[in-house]
C-alpha positions as CSV (number, residue, x, y, z in Angstrom):
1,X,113.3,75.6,106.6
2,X,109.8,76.6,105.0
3,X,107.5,78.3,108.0
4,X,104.3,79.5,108.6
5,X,103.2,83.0,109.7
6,X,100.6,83.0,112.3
7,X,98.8,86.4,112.7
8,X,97.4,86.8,116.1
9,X,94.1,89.5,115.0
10,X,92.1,91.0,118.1
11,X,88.8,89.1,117.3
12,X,91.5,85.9,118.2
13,X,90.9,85.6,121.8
14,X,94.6,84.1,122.1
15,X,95.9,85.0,125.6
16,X,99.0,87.3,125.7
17,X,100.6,86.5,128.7
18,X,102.2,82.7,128.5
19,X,104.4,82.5,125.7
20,X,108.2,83.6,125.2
21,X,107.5,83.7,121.4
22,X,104.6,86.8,121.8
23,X,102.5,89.1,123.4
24,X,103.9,90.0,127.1
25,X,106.2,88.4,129.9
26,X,105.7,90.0,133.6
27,X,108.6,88.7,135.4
28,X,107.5,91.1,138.9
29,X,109.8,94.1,138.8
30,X,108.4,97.4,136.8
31,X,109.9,96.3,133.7
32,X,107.4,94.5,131.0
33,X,108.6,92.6,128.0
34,X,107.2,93.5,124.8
35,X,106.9,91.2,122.0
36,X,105.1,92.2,118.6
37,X,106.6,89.1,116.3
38,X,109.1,86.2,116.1
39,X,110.7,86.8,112.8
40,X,114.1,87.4,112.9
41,X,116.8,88.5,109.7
42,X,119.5,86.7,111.4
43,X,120.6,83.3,112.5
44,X,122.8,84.1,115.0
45,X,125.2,81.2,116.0
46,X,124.3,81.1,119.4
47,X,120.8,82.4,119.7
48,X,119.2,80.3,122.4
49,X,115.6,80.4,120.3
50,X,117.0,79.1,117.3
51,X,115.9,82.3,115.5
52,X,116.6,83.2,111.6
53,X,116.4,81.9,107.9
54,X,118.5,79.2,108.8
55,X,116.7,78.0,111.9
56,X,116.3,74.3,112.2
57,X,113.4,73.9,114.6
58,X,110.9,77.0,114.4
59,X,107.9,76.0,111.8
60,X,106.1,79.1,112.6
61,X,106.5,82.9,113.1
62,X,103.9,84.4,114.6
63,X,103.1,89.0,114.4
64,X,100.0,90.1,116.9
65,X,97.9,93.0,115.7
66,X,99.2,96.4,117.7
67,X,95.9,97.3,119.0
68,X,95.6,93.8,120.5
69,X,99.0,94.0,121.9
70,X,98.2,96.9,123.4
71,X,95.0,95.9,124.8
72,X,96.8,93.4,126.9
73,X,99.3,95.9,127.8
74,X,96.7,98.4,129.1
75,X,95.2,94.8,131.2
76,X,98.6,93.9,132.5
77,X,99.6,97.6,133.3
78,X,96.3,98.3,135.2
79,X,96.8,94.7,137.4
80,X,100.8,96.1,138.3
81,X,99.5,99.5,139.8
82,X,102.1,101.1,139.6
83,X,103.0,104.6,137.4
84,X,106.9,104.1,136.5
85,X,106.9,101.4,134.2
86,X,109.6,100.3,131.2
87,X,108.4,98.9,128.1
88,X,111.2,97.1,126.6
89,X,110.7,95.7,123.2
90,X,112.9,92.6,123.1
91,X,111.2,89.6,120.8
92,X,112.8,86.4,120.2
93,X,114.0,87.3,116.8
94,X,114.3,91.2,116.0
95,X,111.4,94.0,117.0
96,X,112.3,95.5,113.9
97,X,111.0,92.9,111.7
98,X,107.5,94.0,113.1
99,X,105.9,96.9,110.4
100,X,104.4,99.1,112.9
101,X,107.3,99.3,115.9
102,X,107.7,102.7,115.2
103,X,103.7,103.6,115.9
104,X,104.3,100.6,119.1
105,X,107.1,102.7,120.6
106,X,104.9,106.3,120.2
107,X,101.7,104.3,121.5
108,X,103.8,102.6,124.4
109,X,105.2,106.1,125.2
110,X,102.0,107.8,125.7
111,X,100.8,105.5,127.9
112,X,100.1,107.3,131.6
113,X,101.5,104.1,133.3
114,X,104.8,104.3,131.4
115,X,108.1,106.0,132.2
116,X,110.3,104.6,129.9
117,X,110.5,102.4,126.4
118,X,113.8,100.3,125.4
119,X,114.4,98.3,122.9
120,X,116.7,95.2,122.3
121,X,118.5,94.9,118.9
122,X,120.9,93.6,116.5
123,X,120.8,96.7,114.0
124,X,120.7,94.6,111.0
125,X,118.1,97.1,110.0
126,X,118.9,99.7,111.4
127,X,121.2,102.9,109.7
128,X,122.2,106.6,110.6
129,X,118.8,108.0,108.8
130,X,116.9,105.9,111.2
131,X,118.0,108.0,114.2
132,X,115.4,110.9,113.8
133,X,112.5,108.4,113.5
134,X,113.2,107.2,116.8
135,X,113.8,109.8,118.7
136,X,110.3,110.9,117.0
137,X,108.7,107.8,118.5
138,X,109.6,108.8,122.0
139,X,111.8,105.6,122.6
140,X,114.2,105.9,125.2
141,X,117.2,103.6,125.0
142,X,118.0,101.3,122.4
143,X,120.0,98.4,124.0
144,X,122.5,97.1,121.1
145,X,124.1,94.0,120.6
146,X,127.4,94.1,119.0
147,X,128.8,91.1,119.3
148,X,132.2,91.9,117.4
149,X,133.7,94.7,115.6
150,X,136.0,93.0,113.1
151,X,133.6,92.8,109.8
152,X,134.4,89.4,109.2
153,X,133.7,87.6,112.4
154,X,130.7,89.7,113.0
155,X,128.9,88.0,109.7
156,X,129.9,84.5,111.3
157,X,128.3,84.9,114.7
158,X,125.4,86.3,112.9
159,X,124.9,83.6,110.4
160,X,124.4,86.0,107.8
161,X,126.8,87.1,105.2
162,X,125.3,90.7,104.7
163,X,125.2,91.6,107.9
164,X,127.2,94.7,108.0
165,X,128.7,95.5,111.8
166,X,130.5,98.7,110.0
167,X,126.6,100.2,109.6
168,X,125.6,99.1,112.6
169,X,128.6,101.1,114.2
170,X,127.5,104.0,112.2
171,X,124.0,104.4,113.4
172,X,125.4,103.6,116.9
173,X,127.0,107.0,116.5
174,X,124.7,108.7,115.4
175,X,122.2,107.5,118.1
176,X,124.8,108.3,120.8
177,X,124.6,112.4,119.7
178,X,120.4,112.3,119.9
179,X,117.9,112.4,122.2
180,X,117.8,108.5,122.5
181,X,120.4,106.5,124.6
182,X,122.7,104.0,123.8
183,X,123.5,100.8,126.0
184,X,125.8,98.4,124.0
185,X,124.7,95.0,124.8
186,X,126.8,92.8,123.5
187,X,126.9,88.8,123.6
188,X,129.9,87.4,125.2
189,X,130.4,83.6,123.6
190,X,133.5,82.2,125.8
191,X,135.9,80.7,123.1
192,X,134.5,82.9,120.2
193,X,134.7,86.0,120.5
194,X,136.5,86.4,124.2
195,X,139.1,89.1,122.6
196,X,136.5,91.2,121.3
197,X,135.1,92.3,124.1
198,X,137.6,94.8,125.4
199,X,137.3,96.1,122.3
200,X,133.7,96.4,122.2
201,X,133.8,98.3,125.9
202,X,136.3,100.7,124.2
203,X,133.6,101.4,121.5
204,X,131.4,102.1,123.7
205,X,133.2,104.6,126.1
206,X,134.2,106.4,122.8
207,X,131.2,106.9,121.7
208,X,129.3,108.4,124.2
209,X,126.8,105.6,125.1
210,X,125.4,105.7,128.3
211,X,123.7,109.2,129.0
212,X,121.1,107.9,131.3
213,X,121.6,104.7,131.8
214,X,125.3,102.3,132.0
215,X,126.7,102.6,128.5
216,X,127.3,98.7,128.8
217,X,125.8,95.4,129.4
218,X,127.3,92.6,128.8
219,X,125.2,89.2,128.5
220,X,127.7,85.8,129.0
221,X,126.3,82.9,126.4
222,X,125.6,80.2,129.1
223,X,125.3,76.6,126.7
224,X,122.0,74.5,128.4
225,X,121.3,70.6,127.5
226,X,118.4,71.9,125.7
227,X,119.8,74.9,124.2
C-alpha cells in the first residue's frame, strides 16, 4: 500500500527514545539499539512489524537525520556512564535501506563510549564487494539472517521474488575471511522452515562465522494475538 516518508530533521524536536519504529531503545544492559529508518526491501512472511512493499498496515516510513541520531546517542550514552558500549543497528525494516549507514557505523565507532558496532540484516543488499566498505567503517559484527538455503523457499519467506539467498551466501563468505565477524541469525518458523535449520548451522560452521563472538543465533518465530 501507498506510504508516506516522514523525515525526522534536527530542528524537529521529536524525542528519540519511545518508539520501536526510530531513533534509540535502552533496554538496561550495555547494548543500545540503533534505528536510522523503517523502510524495509522485503516483506518477510513472518516479520512481526509488518515491514516491506507488501505490508498491509504501515502508512508511513519514517528516516532521522544522522547528526540528530547521533545527538541522542551522545545524550543517552552520557546518562548510561559507562565506557563498553555496543551499538547494534537493527531497525524494523533493513539498516541498509538508510543512505548514510556506512558514515553511522564510522561515526558510532569513534565514539569514546563505544566498544563495539553490530548490525542486524537480511543481505538483500548486500554482495561480496561490499565487504571492504565495512570493514572500512569500523563495524564489528554483522548479525545475518538466513532463513533458508534452498533458493526457492528463501524467496517465499521473504515475500520477495528477487531476493537472491545464493548472493547473500556469497557475501557471507567473504565477510567470514575479513576483519568483520559473522553471526548467522537466522529465523526459525516452526512448520516452515524446521528442516532448514540444521542445514543453516552447517553453513555456518563451514564458513568460519563466529571469530569473536558464537557463529550462531538462532531466533524461534513465537505467533502473538496481535502479531
Amino acid at each position: 500500500m501507498p506510504r508516506a516518508l516522514v523525515r525526522i530533521p534536527q530542528d524537529a524536536a521529536v524525542p528519540l527514545i519511545g518508539t520501536v519504529a526510530f531513533g534509540l531503545i535502552d533496554r538496561g544492559t550495555t547494548l543500545i539499539q540503533v534505528r536510522p529508518s523503517s523502510a524495509c526491501v522485503l516483506s518477510c512472511v513472518f516479520c512481526s512489524t509488518d515491514a516491506g512493499p507488501r505490508s498491509r498496515t504501515r502508512l508511513a516510513e519514517y528516516l532521522v537525520d544522522l547528526d540528530y541520531l547521533l545527538q541522542w546517542f551522545d545524550e543517552v550514552a552520557a546518562y548510561k556512564g559507562v565506557s563498553d558500549l555496543e551499538a547494534h543497528v537493527d531497525t524494523v525494516g533493513d539498516p541498509f535501506v538508510y543512505p548514510k549507514v556506512m558514515e553511522l557505523f564510522r561515526r558510532l565507532k569513534d565514539h569514546p563510549q563505544v566498544s563495539v558496532v553490530s548490525v542486524q540484516t537480511h543481505g538483500a543488499l548486500l554482495g561480496p564487494e561490499d565487504v571492504p566498505r565495512l570493514e572500512e567503517s569500523g563495524l564489528d559484527r554483522v548479525n545475518l539472517s538466513i532463513d533458508s538455503l534452498n533458493p526457492e523457499k528463501a524467496r517465499a519467506l521473504s515475500g520477495t521474488p528477487s531476493y537472491d539467498v545464493e548472493r547473500v551466501k556469497e557475501f557471507a563468505r567473504r565477510l567470514a575471511e575479513s576483519e568483520v565477524d559473522l553471526l548467522i541469525a537466522p529465523v526459525w518458523v516452526p512448520g516452515l522452515n524446521d528442516e532448514d535449520i540444521p542445514e543453516i548451522i552447517e553453513f555456518a560452521l563451514d564458513v568460519g562465522a563466529g571469530k569473536r563472538w558464537p557463529p550462531l543465533g538462532i531466533q524461534k518465530y513465537e505467533a502473538h494475538r496481535h502479531g
